[in-house]
C-alpha positions as CSV (number, residue, x, y, z in Angstrom):
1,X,-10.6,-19.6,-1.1
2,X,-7.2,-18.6,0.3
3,X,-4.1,-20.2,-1.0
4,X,-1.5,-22.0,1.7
5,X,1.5,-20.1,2.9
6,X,4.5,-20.1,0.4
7,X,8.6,-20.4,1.3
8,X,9.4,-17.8,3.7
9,X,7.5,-15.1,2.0
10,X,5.0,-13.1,4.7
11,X,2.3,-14.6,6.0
12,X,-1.1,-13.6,4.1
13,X,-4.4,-13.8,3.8
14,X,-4.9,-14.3,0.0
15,X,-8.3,-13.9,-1.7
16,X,-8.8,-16.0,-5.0
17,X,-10.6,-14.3,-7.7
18,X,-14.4,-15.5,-8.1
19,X,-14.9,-14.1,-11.8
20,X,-13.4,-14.7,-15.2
21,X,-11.4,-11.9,-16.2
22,X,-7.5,-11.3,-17.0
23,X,-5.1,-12.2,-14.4
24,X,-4.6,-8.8,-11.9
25,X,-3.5,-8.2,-7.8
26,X,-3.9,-6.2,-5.5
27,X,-1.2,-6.1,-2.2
28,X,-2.3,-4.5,0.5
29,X,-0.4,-3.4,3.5
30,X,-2.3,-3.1,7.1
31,X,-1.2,-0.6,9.3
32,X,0.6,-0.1,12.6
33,X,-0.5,-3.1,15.0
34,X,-3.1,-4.2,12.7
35,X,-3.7,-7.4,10.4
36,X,-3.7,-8.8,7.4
37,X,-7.8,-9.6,8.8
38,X,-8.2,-5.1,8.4
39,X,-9.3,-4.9,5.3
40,X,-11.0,-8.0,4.2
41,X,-14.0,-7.3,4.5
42,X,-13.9,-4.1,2.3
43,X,-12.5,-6.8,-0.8
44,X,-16.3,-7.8,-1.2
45,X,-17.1,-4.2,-1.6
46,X,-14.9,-3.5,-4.4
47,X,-16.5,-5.6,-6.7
48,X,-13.1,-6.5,-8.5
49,X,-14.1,-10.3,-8.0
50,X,-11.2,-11.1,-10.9
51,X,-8.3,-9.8,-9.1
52,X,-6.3,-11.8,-6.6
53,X,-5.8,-10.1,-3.2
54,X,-2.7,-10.1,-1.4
55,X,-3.1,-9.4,2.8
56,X,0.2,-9.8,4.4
57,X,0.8,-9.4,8.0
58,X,3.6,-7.7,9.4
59,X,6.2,-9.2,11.9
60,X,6.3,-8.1,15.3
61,X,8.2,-6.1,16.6
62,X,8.8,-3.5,19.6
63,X,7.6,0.2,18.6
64,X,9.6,3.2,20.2
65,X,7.1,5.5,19.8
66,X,4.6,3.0,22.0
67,X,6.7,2.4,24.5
68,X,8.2,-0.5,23.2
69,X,5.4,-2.6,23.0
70,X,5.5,-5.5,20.4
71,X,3.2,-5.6,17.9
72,X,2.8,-6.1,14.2
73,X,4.9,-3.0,12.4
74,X,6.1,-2.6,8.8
75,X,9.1,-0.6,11.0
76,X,10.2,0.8,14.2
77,X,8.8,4.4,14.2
78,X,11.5,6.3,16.6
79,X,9.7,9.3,16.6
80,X,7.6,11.9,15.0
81,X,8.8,13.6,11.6
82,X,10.1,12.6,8.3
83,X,12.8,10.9,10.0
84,X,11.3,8.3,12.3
85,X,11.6,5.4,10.3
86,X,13.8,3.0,11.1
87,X,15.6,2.6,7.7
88,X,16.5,-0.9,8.1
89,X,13.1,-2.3,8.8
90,X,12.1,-0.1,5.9
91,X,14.5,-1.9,3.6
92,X,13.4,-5.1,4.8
93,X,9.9,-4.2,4.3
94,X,10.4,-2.8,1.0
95,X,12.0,-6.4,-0.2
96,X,9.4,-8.1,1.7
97,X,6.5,-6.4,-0.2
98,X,8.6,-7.0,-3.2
99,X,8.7,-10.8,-3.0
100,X,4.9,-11.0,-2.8
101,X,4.7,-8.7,-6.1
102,X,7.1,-11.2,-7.6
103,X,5.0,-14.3,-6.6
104,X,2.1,-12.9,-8.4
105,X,4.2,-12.4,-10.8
106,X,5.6,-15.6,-11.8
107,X,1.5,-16.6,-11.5
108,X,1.4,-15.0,-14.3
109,X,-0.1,-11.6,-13.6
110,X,1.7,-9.0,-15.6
111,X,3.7,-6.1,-13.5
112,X,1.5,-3.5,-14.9
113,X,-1.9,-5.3,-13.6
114,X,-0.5,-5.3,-9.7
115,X,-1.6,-2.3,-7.5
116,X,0.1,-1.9,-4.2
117,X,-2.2,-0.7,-2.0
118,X,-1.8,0.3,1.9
119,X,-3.5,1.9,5.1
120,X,-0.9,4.1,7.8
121,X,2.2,2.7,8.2
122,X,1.3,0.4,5.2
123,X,0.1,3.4,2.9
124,X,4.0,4.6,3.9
125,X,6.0,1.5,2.7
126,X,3.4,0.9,-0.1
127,X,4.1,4.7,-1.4
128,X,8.1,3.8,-0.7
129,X,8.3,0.7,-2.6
130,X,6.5,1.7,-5.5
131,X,8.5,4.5,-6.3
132,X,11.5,2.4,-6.2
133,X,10.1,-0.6,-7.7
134,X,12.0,-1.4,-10.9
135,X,9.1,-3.0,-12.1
136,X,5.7,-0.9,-13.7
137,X,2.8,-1.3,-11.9
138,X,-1.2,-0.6,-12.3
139,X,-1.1,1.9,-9.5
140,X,0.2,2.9,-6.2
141,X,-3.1,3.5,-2.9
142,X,-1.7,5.6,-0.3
143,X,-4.6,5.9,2.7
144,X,-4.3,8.0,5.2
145,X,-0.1,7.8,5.2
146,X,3.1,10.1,4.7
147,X,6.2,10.0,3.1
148,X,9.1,7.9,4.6
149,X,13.1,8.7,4.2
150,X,12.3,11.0,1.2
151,X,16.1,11.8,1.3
152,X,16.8,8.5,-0.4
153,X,14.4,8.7,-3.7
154,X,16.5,10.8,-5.7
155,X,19.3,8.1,-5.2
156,X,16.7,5.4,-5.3
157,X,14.1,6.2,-7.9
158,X,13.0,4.2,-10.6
159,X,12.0,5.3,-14.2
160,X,10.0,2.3,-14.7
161,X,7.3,3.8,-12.5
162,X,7.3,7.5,-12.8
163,X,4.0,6.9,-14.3
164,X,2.3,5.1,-12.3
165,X,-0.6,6.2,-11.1
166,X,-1.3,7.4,-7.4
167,X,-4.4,7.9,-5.4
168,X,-4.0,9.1,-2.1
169,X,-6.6,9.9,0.3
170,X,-6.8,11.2,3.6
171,X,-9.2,12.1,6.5
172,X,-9.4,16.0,6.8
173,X,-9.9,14.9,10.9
174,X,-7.3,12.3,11.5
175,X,-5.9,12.5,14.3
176,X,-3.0,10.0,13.8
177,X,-1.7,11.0,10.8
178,X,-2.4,15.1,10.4
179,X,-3.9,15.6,6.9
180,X,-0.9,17.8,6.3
181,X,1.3,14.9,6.3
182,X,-0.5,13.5,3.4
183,X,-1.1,16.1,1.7
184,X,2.6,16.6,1.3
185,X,3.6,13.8,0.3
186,X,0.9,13.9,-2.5
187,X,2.7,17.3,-3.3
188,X,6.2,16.0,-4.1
189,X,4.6,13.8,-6.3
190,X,2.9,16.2,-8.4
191,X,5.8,18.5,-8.3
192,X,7.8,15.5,-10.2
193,X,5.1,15.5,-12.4
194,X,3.2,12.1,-11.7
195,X,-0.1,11.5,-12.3
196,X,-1.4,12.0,-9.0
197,X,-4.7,12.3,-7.1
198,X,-5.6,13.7,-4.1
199,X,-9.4,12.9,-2.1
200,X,-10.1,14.1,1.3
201,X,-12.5,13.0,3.8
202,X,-14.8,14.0,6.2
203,X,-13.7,11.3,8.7
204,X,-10.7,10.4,11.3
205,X,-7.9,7.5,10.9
206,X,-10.1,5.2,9.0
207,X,-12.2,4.8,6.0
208,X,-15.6,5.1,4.9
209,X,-18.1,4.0,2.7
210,X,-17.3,7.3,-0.3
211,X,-13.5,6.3,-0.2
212,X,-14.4,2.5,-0.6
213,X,-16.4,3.9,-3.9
214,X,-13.9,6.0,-5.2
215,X,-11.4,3.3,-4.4
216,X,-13.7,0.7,-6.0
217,X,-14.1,2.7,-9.4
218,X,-10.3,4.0,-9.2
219,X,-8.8,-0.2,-9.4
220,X,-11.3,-0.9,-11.9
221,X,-9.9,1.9,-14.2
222,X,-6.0,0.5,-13.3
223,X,-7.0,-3.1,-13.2
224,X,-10.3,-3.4,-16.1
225,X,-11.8,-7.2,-16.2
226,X,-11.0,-7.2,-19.7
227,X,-8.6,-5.9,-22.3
């Protein structure tokens, strides 16, 4: 069952829970000139049938580093590096994703049962937003991503989620994103002391059946059926 369109929140693909169990969410961000449509298939596979899933799609928009082209983007990425983010569009993401956190939120889902979850360039604003979030959440799923602007968090940091969780994990043969790129970023976060995890993959830029386990058993610690 997938629930209409809301205001002028993102467009999503929403995926009703199917089991009793206290109220959770998961939003999950698709990456650079995906969909929303990426990852639904893996929801079945995560067997977390009481948790409401949240796939937004990203506006369109023209991508520097592909020539331009337009197509679905959480940001403009101007070039390779740290700084190739567009910050703007990263802002505007960042409140975007927030709105869809508050929605579930006034549904009723408590702050702290909400993971934010994303994949590439959606793993990048995911790991952004949720260290800036001013609100606690179950857990933050970087796959296969890097840090963005990492010369704003000092400035821009919020307490009320220094301990969230994170669970990063990365393809030791992506070619898209180099492993190194995650691995850093999972870095800075255990160097400001936040529980952290790191799981690497024998794989490229994707996912595989292992992660989806690991992933599977990792929301059902954050996000339990009951209590």
């Amino acid at each position: 069952m997938r629930s209409p369109e809301r205001g002028d929140l993102l467009p999503s693909i929403e995926i009703e829970p199917t089991e009793a169990g206290e109220a959770a969410s998961v939003v999950w961000l698709h990456g650079l000139g995906a969909s929303g449509h990426d990852f639904e298939p893996i929801v079945p596979l995560l067997h977390l049938g009481w948790a409401r899933f949240v796939l937004p799609h990203a506006p369109a928009r023209p991508v520097t580093i592909n020539n331009g082209v337009l197509m679905p983007a959480w940001y403009d990425i101007e070039g390779l590096g740290k700084r190739g983010a567009n910050p703007q569009h990263v802002a505007e993401s960042k409140q975007q994703t927030e709105a869809l956190m508050a929605r579930e939120r006034d549904r009723g889902v408590p702050s702290r049962r909400i993971v934010l979850a994303g994949f590439s360039q959606g793993g990048a604003i995911a790991l952004y937003t949720g260290l800036r979030h001013s609100h606690p959440l179950g857990g933050v799923l970087v796959l296969s991503s890097y840090e963005i602007l990492p010369e704003s968090l000092e400035e821009e940091r919020c307490a009320e989620n220094e301990a969230t969780p994170l669970l990063f994990c990365h393809g030791s043969d992506d070619p898209m994103v180099p492993v190194e790129r995650g691995q850093a970023a999972c870095e800075a976060r255990v160097a400001e002391d936040r529980p952290t995890e790191w799981h690497e993959f024998a794989m490229g830029h994707e996912v595989c059946l292992e992660e989806i386990e690991l992933i599977a058993r990792w929301l059902r610690e954050r996000l339990p059926q009951h209590g």
